[in-house]
Chimera marker file (.cmm) of the C-alpha trace (Angstrom):
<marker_set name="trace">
<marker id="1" x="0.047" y="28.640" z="3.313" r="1" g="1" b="0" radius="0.5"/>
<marker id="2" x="1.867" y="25.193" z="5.276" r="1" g="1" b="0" radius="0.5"/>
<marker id="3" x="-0.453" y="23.080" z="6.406" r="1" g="1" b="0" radius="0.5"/>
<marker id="4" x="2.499" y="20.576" z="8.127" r="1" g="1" b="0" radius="0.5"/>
<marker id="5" x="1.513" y="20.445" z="11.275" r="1" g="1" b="0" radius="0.5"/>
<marker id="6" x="4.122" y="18.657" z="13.739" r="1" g="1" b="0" radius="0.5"/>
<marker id="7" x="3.584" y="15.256" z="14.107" r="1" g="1" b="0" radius="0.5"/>
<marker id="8" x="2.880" y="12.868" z="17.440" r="1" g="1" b="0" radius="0.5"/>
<marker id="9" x="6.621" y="11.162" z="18.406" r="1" g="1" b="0" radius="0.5"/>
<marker id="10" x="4.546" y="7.905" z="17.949" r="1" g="1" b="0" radius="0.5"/>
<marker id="11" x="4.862" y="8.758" z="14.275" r="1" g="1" b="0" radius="0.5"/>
<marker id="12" x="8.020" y="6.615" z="12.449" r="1" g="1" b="0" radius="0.5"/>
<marker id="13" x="9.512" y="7.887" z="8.800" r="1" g="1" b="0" radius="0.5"/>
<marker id="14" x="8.830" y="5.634" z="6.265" r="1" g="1" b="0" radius="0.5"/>
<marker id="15" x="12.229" y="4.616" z="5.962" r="1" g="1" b="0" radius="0.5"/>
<marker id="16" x="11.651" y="3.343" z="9.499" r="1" g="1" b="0" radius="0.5"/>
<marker id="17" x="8.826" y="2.174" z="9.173" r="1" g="1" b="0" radius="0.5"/>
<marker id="18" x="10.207" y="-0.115" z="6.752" r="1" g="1" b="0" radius="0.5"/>
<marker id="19" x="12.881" y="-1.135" z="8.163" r="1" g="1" b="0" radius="0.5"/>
<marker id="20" x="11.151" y="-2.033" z="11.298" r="1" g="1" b="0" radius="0.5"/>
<marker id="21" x="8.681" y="-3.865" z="9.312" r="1" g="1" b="0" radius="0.5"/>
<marker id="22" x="11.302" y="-5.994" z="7.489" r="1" g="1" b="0" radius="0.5"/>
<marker id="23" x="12.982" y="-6.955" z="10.284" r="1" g="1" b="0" radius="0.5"/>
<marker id="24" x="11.801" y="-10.567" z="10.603" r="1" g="1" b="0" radius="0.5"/>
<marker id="25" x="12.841" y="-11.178" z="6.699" r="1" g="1" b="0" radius="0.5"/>
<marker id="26" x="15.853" y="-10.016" z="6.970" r="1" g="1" b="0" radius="0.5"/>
<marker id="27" x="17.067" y="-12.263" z="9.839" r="1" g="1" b="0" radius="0.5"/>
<marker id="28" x="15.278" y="-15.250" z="7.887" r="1" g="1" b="0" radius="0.5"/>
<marker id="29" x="17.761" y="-17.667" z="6.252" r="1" g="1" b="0" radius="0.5"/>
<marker id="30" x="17.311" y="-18.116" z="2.189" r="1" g="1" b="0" radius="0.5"/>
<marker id="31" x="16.061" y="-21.881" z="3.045" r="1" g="1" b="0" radius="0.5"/>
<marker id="32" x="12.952" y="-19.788" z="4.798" r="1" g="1" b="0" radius="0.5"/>
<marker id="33" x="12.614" y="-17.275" z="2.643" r="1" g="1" b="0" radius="0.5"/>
<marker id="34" x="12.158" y="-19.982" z="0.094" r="1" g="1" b="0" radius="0.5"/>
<marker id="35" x="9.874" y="-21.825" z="2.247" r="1" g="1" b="0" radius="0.5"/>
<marker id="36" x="7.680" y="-18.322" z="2.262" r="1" g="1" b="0" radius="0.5"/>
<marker id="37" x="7.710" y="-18.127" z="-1.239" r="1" g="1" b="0" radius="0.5"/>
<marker id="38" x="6.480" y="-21.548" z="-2.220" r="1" g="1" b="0" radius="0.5"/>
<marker id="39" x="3.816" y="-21.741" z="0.241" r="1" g="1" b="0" radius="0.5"/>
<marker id="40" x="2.977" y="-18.192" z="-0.951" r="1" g="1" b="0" radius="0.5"/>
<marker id="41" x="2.631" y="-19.515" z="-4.268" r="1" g="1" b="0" radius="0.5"/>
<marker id="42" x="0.807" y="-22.660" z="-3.877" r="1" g="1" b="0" radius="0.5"/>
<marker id="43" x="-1.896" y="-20.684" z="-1.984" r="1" g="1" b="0" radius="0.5"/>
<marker id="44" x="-2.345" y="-18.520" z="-4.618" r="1" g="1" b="0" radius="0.5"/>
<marker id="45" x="-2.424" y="-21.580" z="-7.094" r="1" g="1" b="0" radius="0.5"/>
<marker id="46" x="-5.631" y="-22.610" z="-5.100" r="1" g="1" b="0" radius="0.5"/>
<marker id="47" x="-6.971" y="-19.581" z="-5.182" r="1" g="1" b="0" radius="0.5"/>
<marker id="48" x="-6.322" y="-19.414" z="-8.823" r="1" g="1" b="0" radius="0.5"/>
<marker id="49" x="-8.031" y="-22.920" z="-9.635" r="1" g="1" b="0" radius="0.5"/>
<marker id="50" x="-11.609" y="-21.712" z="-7.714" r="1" g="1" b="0" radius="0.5"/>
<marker id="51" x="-13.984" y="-21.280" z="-10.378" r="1" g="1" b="0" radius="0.5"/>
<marker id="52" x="-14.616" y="-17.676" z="-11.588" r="1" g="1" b="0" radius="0.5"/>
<marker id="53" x="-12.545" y="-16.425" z="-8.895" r="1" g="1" b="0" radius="0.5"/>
<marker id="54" x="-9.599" y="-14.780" z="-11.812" r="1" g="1" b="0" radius="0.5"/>
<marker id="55" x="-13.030" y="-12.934" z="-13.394" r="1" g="1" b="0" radius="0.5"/>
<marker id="56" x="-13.894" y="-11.876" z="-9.810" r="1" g="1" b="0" radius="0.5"/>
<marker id="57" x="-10.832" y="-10.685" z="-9.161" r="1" g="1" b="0" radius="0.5"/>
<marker id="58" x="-10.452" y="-9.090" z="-12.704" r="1" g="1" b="0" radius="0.5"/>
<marker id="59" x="-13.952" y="-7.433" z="-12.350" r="1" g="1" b="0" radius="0.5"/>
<marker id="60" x="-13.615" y="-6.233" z="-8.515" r="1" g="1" b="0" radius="0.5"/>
<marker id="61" x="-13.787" y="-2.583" z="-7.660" r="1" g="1" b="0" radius="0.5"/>
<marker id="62" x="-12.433" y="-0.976" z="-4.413" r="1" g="1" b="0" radius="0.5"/>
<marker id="63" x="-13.810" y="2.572" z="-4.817" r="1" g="1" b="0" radius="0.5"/>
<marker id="64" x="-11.948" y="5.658" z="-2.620" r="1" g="1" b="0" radius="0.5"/>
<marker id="65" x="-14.227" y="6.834" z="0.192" r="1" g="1" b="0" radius="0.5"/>
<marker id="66" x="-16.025" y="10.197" z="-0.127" r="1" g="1" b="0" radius="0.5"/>
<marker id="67" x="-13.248" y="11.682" z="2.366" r="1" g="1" b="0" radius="0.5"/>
<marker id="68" x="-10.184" y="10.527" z="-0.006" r="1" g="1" b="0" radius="0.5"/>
<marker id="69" x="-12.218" y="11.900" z="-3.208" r="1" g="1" b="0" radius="0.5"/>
<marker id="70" x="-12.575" y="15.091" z="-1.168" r="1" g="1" b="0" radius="0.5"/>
<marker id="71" x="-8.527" y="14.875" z="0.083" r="1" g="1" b="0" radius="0.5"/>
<marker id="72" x="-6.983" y="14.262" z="-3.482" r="1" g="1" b="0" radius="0.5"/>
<marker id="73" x="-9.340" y="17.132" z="-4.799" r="1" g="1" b="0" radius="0.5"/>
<marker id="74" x="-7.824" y="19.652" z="-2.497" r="1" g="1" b="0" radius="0.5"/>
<marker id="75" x="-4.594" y="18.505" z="-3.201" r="1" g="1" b="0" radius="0.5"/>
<marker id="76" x="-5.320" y="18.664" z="-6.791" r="1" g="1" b="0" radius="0.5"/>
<marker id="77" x="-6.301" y="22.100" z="-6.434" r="1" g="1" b="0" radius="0.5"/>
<marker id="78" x="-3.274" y="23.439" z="-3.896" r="1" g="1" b="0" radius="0.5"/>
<marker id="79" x="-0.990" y="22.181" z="-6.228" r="1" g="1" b="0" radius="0.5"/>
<marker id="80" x="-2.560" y="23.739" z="-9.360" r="1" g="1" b="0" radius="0.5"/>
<marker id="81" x="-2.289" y="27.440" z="-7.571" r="1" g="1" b="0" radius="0.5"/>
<marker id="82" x="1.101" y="26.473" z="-6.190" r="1" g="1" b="0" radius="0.5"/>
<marker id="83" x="1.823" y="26.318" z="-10.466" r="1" g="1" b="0" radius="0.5"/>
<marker id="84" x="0.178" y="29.410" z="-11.218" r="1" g="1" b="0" radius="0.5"/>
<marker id="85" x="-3.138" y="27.774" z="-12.050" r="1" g="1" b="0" radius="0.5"/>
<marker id="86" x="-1.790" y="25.769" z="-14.653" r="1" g="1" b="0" radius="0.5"/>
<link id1="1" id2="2" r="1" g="1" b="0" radius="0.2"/>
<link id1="2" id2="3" r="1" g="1" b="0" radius="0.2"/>
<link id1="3" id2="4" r="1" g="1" b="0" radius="0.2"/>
<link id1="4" id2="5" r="1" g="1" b="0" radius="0.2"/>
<link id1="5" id2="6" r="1" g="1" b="0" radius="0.2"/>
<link id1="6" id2="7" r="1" g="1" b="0" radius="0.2"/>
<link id1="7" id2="8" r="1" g="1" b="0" radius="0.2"/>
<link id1="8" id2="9" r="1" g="1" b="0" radius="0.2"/>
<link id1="9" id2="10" r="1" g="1" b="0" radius="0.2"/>
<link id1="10" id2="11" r="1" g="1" b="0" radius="0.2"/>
<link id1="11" id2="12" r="1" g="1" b="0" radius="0.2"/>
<link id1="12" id2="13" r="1" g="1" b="0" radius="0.2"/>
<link id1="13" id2="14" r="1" g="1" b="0" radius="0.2"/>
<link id1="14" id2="15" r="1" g="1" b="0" radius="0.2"/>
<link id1="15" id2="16" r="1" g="1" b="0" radius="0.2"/>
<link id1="16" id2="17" r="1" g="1" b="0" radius="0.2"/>
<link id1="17" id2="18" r="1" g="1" b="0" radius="0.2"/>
<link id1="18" id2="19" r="1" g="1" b="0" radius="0.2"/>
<link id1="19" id2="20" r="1" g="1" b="0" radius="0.2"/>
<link id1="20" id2="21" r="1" g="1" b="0" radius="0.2"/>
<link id1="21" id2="22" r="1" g="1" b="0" radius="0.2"/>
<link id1="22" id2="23" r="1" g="1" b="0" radius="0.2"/>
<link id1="23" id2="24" r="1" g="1" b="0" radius="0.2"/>
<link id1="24" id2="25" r="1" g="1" b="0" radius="0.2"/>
<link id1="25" id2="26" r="1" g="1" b="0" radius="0.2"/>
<link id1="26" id2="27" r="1" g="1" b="0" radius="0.2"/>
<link id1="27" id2="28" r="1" g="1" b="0" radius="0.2"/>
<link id1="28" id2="29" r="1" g="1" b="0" radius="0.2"/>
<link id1="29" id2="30" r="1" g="1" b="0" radius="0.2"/>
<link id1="30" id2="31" r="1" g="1" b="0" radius="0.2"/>
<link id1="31" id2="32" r="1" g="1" b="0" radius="0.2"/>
<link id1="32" id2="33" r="1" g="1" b="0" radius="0.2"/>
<link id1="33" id2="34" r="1" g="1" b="0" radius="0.2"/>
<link id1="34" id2="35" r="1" g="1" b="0" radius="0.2"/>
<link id1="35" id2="36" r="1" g="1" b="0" radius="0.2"/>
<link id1="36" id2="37" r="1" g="1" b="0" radius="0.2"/>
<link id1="37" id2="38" r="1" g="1" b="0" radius="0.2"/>
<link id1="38" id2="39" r="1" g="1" b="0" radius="0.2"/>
<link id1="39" id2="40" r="1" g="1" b="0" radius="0.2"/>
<link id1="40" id2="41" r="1" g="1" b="0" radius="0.2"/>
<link id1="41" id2="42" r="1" g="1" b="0" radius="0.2"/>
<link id1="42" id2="43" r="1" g="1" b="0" radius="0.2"/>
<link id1="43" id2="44" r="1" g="1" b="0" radius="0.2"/>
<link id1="44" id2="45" r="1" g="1" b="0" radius="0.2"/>
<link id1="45" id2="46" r="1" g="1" b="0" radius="0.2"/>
<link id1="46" id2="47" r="1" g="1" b="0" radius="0.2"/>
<link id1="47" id2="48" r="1" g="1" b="0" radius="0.2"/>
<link id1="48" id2="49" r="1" g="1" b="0" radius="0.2"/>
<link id1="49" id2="50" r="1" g="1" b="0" radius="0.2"/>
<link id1="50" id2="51" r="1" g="1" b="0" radius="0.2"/>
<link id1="51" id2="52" r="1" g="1" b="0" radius="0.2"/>
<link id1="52" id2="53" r="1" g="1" b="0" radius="0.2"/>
<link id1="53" id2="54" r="1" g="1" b="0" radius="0.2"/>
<link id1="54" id2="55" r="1" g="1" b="0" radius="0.2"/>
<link id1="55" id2="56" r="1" g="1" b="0" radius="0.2"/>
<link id1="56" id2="57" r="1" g="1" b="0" radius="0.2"/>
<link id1="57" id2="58" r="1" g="1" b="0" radius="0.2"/>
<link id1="58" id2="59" r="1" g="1" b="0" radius="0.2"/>
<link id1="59" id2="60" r="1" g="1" b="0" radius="0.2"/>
<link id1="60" id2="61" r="1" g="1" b="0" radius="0.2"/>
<link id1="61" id2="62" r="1" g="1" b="0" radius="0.2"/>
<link id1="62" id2="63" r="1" g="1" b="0" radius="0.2"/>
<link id1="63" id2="64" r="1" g="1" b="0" radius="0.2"/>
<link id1="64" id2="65" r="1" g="1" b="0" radius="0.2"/>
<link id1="65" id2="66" r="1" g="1" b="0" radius="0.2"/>
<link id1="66" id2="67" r="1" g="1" b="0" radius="0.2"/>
<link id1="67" id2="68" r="1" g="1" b="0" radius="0.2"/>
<link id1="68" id2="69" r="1" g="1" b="0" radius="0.2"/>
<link id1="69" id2="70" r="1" g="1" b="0" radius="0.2"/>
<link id1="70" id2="71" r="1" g="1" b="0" radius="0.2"/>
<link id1="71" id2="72" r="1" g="1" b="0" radius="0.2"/>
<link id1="72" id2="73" r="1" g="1" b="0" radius="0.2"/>
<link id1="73" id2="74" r="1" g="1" b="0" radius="0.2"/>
<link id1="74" id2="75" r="1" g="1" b="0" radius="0.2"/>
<link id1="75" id2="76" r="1" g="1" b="0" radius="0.2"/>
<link id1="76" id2="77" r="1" g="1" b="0" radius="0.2"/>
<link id1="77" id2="78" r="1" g="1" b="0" radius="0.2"/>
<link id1="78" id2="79" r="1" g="1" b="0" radius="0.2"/>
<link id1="79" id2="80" r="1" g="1" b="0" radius="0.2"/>
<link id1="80" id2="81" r="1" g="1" b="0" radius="0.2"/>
<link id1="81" id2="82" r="1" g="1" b="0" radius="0.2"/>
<link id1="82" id2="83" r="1" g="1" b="0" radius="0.2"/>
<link id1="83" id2="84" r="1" g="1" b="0" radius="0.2"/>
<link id1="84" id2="85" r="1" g="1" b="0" radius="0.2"/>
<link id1="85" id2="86" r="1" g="1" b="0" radius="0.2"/>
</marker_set>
């Protein structure tokens, strides 16, 4: 049994999505793209040098909500029959 349903025209592929999403770095010049990366990096240097933030960040937990525990179990199980229960 499908459950595709047909989607709102609001909704973009992913290849679109990407694309439309990119669109500001790819009209940026190396020189800025550069620029991005080294201020990119120096922030994350600071971040780096707060104390105990790398064993914060090593130790944090972002647990699924109830709903996506429930989602990937269904999925779990459609695919398993879709095998032949294997």
């Amino acid at each position: 049994m499908s459950h595709l349903r047909r989607l709102p025209g609001w909704v973009t592929s992913n290849a679109e999505s990407v694309w439309r999403e990119t669109e500001q770095a790819r009209r940026q010049t190396p020189e800025q793209r550069w620029a991005e990366l080294v201020a990119a990096c120096d922030m994350l240097r600071l971040y780096w040098s707060i104390p105990g933030y790398a064993e914060r960040v090593r130790q944090a937990v972002d647990p699924l909500p109830e709903s996506s525990r429930r989602a990937l179990a269904r999925l779990r199980d459609e695919y398993r029959r879709s095998r032949g229960g294997r």
